[in-house]
C-alpha positions, -999 to +999 in steps of 0.1 A: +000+000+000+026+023+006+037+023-030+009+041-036+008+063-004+041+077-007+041+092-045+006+108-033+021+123-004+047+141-025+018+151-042+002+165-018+032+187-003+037+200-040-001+204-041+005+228-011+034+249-028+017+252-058-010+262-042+005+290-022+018+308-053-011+307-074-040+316-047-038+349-060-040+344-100-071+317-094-085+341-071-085+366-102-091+343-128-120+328-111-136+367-104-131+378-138-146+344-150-176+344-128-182+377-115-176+363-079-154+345-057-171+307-056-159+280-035-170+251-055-153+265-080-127+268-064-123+233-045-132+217-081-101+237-099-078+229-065-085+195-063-081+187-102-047+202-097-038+176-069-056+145-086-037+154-117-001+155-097-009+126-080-018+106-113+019+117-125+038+106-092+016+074-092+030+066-127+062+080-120+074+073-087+094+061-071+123+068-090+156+051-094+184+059-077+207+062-107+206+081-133+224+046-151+193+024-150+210+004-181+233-011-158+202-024-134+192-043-162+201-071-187+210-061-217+181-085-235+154-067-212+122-058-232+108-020-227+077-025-238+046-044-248+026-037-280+002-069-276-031-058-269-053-075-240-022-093-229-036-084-192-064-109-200-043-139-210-018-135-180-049-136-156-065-164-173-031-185-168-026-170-135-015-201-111-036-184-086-072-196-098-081-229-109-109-229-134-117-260-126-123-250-091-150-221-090-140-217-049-108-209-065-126-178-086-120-149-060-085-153-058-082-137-090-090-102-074-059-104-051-038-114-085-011-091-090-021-092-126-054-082-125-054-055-093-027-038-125-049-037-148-074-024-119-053+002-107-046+014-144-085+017-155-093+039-118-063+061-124-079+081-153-112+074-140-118+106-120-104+125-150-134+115-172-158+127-143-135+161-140-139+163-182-179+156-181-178+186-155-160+205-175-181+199-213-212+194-195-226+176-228-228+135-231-218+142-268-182+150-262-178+113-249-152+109-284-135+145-272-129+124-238-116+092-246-094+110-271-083+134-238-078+104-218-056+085-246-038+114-252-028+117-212-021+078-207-001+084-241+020+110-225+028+092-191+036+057-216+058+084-238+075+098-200+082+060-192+095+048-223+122+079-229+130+077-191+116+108-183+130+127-213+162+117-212+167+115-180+176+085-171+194+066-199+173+034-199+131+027-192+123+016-158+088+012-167+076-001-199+056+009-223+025-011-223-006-010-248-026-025-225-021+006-198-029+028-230-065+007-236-074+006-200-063+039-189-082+054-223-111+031-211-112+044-173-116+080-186-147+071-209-159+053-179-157+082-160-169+105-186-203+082-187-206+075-149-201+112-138-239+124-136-245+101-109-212+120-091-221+153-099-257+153-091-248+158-055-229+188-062-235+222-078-233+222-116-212+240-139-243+257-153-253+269-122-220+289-112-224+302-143-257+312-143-254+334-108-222+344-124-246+362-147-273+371-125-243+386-106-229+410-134-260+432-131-249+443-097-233+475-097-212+475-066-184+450-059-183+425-029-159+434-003-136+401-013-127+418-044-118+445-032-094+436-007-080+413-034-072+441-056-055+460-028-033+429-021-023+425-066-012+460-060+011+458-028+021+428-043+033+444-076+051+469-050+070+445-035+082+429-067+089+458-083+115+463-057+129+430-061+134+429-093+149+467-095+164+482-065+165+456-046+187+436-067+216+462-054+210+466-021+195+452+015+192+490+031+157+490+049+156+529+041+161+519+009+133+495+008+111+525+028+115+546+006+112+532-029+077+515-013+061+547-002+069+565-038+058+536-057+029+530-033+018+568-036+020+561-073+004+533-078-027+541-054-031+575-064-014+587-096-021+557-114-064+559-106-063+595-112-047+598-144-067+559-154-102+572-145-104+558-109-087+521-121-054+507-102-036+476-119-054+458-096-090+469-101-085+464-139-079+431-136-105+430-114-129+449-138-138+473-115-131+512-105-136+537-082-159+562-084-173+591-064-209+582-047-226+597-078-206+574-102-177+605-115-142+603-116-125+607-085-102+638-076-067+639-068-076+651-027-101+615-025-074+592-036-045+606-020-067+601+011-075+562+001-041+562-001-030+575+034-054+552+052-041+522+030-005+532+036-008+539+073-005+503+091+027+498+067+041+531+083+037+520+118+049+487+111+078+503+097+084+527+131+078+495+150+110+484+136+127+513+134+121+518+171+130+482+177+162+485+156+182+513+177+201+499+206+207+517+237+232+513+266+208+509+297+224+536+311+217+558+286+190+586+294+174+582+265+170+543+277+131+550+298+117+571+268+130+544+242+111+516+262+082+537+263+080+547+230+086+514+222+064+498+243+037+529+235+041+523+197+039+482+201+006+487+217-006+507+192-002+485+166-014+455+184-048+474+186-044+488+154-043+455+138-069+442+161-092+471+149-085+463+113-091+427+120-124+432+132-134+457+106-125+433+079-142+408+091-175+431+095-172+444+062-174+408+047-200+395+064-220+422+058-214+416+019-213+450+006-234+466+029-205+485+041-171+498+025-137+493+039-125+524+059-102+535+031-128+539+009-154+556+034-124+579+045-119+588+006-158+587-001-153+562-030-172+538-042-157+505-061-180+501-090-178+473-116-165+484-152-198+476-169-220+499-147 
């Protein structure tokens, strides 16, 4: 069991990498696509990704040790098997049933042989019920049994060129019989899938409120904050990939944030009728309350109530970077400044906790402070 177990634990701890750096572009694809954030769609997309790296690692893995897998084998080995329904034959002359003994008949479901040929028809199984979700029409059975020959063809392909080159001999063979059952286990799935997907929300449905959704003016708070976060984001990689190639200063760092910051929240919207980077590709913009263009005194006010926890996170650590002798005079007041600006933060953040969570479970019912300190209003593109 634990050949099995292991390549879909390495799955699963890529899974959770991959996920980590693409939260953010799903998140936006998935607004954009369907005019809101939806979990299902969501937990379908994440979980495809896993079942699709744990398919790979199941054929894959484990790997050999050595690159050389020539020398682990003779040199008359055979890397592959083009006789269809071979699978069939090998069971029928297993030694573990006799056919002349039906108490025998059960055995062949422990057979090596056979739980193969098992284990190759599931593995592309839940790929045809992913597919069926996906086309939503019973007519593009052909479109998925050519997907799922295609796929088995492609982890035969990775088997028989060890990985590509990688290794200079096959460790697994190429088999047309994993070809015809994996091919097979995808149709399966394809056909079977209404029975699956009856339980859940359908396709058509996500995208039928995404619809119902788009004639909504204002923009749920999730959005929003989403948007703010693309656009610190681009911040910080702007620095990383300029400046902060050259140096480590923290000043440095201070700096080139709150000028590109200040940009970015407030020259950008002002000179791209209300629209940051990340409201564009959001596909929404700010507006005053009666839908007009905001001024440049609104946005650099957005922008001071954004920019302000960054600032005293940054004194925080300014404060917490200067080191005193204790028998400085200065020593008391740095504690208490310290101590006095620590605190603040602490209920700052508290504050801002609490008003997130407010503003999103009130669903638009209320704005972020940044906006209700600027008077803006996020509006969607289209309205």
């Amino acid at each position: 069991m634990s050949v099995y177990l292991i390549p879909i634990k390495i799955a699963f701890i890529i899974f959770c990498i991959l996920s980590f750096f693409l939260i953010i572009p799903w998140l936006v694809y998935s607004y954009r696509k369907y005019g809101h954030l939806s979990l299902w769609a969501s937990i379908v997309a994440y979980s495809f990704v896993f079942y699709m790296l744990s398919a790979l690692f199941l054929v894959l893995l484990p790997l050999p040790e050595a690159r050389n897998t020539c020398a682990l084998q003779p040199p008359d080995t055979v890397h592959y098997s083009l006789v269809p329904f071979n699978f069939i034959w090998e069971i029928i002359h297993s030694r573990s049933v006799v056919w002349s003994q039906p108490s025998t008949y059960l055995r062949v479901l422990t057979d090596s042989v056979f739980l193969q040929a098992a284990f190759n028809f599931l593995l592309l199984l839940p790929f045809g019920v992913y597919l069926r979700y996906f086309f939503q029409h019973k007519r593009k059975w052909k479109k998925a049994l050519g997907l799922g020959f295609a796929l088995s063809l492609f982890y035969e392909t990775t088997q028989i060129t060890g990985i590509y080159g990688i290794y200079n001999c096959p460790y697994r063979i190429f088999d047309v019989d994993d070809l015809l059952l994996n091919s097979t286990g995808a149709l399966f799935g394809f056909i079977i899938a209404p029975v699956i997907l009856a339980l859940l929300p359908s396709r058509s449905n996500l995208i039928a409120k995404a619809e119902k959704l788009q004639e909504r003016p204002l923009v749920p708070p999730l959005p929003q904050l989403l948007a703010v976060l693309v656009d610190y984001l681009l911040i910080k990689i702007s620095w990383s990939l300029t400046v902060g190639l050259f140096t480590t200063s923290e000043f440095a760092e201070v700096l080139f944030t709150t000028i590109v910051f200040i940009i970015l929240f407030s020259v950008v919207p002002f000179i791209w009728n209300g629209k940051t980077i990340g409201t564009h590709l959001l596909r929404f913009k700010l507006t005053t309350a009666d839908g007009g263009t905001p001024s440049w005194p609104s946005l650099l006010k957005r922008s001071f109530a954004l920019y302000l926890p960054l600032a005293a996170s940054w004194l925080l650590r300014f404060l917490n970077g200067i080191e005193l002798d204790m028998d400085s005079k200065l020593y008391p007041y740095h504690v208490w400044i310290s101590v006095a600006a620590f605190a603040f933060l602490f209920i700052m953040w508290v504050i801002l906790f609490i008003h997130i969570t407010v503003v999103l479970f009130k669903k638009g019912k209320r704005t972020f402070y940044f906006d209700d300190a600027a008077n803006l209003v996020p509006r969607k593109n289209n309205a």
